[in-house]
C-alpha positions in Angstrom: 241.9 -48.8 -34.5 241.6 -52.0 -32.1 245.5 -51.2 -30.9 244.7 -47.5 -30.2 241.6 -48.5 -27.7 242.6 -50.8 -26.1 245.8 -48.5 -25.5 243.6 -45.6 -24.2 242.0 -47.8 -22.1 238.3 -46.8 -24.1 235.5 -49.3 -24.3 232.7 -49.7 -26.8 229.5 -48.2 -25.7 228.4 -49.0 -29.1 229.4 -51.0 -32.4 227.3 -51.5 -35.9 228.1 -54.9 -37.0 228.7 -55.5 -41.2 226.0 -58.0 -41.4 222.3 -56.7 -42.1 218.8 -58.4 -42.8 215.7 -58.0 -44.4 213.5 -56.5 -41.3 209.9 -57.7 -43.6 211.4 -60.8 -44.4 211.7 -62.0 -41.0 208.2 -60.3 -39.9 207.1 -62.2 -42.9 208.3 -65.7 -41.6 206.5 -65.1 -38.6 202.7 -65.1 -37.5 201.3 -62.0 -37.2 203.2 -59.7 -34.7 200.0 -58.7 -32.2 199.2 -62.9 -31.9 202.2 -63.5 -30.6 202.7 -64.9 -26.6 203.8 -61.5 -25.2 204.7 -61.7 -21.7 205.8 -58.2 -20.0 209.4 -57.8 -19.0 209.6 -58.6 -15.4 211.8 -55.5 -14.3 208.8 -53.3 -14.0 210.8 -50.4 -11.7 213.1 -50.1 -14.6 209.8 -48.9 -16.9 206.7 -47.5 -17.7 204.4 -47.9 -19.9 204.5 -51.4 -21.6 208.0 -53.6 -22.2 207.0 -57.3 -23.0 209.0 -60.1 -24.4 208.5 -63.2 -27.1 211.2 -65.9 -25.9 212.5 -67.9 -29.2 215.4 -69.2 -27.8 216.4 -70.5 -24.2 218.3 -72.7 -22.0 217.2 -76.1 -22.8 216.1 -77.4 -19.9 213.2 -74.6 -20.1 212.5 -75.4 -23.5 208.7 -76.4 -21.8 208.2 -74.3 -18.8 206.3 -70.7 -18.6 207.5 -68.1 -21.3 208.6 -65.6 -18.2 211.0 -68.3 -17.1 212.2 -69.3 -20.9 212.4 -65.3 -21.0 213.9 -64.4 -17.4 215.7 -67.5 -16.3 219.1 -66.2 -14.6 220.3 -69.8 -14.6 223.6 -70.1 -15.7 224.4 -73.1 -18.3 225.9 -74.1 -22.0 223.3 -75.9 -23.4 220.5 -73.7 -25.6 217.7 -74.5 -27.9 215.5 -72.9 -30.6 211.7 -72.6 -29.5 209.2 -73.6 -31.9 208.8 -70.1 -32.9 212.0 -69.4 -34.0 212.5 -73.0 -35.8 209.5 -72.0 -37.8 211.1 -68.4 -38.8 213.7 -69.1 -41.8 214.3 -65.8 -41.6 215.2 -66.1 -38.4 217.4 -69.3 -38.5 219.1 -67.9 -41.2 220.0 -64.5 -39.3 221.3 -66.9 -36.5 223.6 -69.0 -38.9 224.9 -66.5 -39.9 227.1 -65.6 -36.4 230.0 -67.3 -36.0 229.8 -66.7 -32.5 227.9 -68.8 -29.5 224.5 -67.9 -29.5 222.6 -67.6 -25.9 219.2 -66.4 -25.3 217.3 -64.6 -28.2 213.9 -63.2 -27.7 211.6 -60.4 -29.4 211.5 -57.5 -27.3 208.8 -55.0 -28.1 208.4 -51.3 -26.3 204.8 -49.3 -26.6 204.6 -46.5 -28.3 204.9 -44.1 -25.4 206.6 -46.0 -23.2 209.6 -45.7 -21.6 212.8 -47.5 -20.3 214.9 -45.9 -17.5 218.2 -45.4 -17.4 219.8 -49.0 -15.8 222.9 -51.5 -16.0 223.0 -55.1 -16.7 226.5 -55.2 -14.8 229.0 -57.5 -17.2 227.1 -58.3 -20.3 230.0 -56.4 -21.9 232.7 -57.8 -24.2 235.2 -57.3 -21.5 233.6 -59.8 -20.1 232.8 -62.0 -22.4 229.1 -61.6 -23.2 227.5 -59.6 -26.0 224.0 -58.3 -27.1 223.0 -57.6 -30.4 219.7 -55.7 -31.0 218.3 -56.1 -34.5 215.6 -53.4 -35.0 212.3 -55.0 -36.8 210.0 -51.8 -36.6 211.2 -48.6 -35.2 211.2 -45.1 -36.6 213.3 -41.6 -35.9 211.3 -41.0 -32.4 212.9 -43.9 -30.9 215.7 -42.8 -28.4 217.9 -45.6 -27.5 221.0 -43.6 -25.7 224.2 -45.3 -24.4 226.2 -43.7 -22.0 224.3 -40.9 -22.9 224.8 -40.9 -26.6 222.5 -41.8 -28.9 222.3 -44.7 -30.9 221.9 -44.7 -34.7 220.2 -48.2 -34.9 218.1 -48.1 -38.2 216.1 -51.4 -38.9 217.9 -54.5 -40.0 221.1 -53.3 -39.5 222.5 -55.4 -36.4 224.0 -53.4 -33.4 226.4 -54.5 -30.5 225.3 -52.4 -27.3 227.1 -52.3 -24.2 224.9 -53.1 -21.3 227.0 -52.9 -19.0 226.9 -48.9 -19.5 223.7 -46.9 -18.1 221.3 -47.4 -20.8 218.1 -46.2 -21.5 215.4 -46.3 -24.2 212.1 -43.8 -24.9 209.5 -44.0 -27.4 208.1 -41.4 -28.0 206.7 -42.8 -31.8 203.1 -43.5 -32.0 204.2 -47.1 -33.2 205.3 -50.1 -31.6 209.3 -50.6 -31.1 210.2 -54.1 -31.9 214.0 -55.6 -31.8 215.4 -59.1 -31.8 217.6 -59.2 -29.0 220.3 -61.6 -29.2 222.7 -62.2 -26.1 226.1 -64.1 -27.4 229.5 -65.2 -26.0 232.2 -63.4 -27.4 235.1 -64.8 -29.7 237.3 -63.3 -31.9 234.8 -62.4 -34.4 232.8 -60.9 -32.7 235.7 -58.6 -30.9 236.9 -58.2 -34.3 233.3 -56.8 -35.9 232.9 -54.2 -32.9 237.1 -52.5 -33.1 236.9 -52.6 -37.1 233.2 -51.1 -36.7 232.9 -47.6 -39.0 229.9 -46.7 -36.9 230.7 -46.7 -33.3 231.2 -45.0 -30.2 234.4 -45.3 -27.8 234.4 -44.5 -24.0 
């Protein structure tokens, strides 16, 4: 499968990864979801409604400023570091141990029910170019639309998910209920190139 993509010159819009989690076991190992520092995401022409953000891990050398710069910072650099929040999630440090790849910024992203994300790029956070997010879906439901390059994504909750941001992307909720993912941004390596070719649930561009 990798030989005949990379032949035609296709990309993943889209990968499901082989590793899943217990979505109640990691709301469990945190304090209750609604108490939590939300700060809202700072790209407010890309949305409406309401997008906000829980940083839980960050470049170190914001490990003690504002949560929209531990959430936002477009500093480039190598050296990361768990928050508080995340240290005191097991559930959490387990689902990070458990990727053999370099981990970057991880955060809680939640989207009102209603609300809406509009169709964008994040140009290069692609594993073309290196970089990878992973969404792991905590609550969500079947009126969640998360399309990339206008196909839909099948992300059901705990399962992990590679998405290319790179491609136009775009997310609506149009539940009555809260979405909320851990978003995990990663360097690539070879497992994590090898996870998204072998995937049995993808899409190819």
């Amino acid at each position: 499968m990798c030989q005949n993509h990379q032949l035609s010159g296709q990309v993943a819009a889209f990968a499901q990864l082989s590793l899943c989690f217990s979505p109640l076991d990691i709301v469990n190992s945190l304090p209750e979801l609604t108490t939590l520092p939300w700060v809202p995401h700072v790209n407010t022409q890309h949305y409406q409604g309401q997008w906000d953000v829980v940083p839980l891990r960050c470049q170190a050398h914001h490990k003690s400023a504002h949560e929209i710069l531990q959430s936002f910072s477009i500093d480039q650099g190598e050296h990361w570091t768990n928050l508080a929040l995340l240290q005191n999630s097991h559930a959490l440090v387990e689902v990070l141990a458990s990727l053999p790849c370099p981990v970057k910024a991880v955060r809680l992203m939640r989207l009102r029910a209603g609300a809406e994300i509009k169709p964008h790029q994040d140009p290069g956070l692609a594993l073309e170019f290196g970089e990878a997010r992973l969404h792991l879906p905590l609550r969500s439901d079947e009126h969640l639309i998360f399309n990339v390059a206008d196909h839909r994504v099948p992300m059901q909750c705990g399962e992990l998910w590679y998405l290319n941001a790179n491609m136009t992307h775009s997310v609506h909720n149009r539940s009555t209920e809260d979405r909320i993912n851990v978003v995990i941004d990663c360097q690539s390596n070879t497992w994590l190139t090898h996870q998204v070719y072998n995937s049995a649930n993808c899409l190819w561009v």
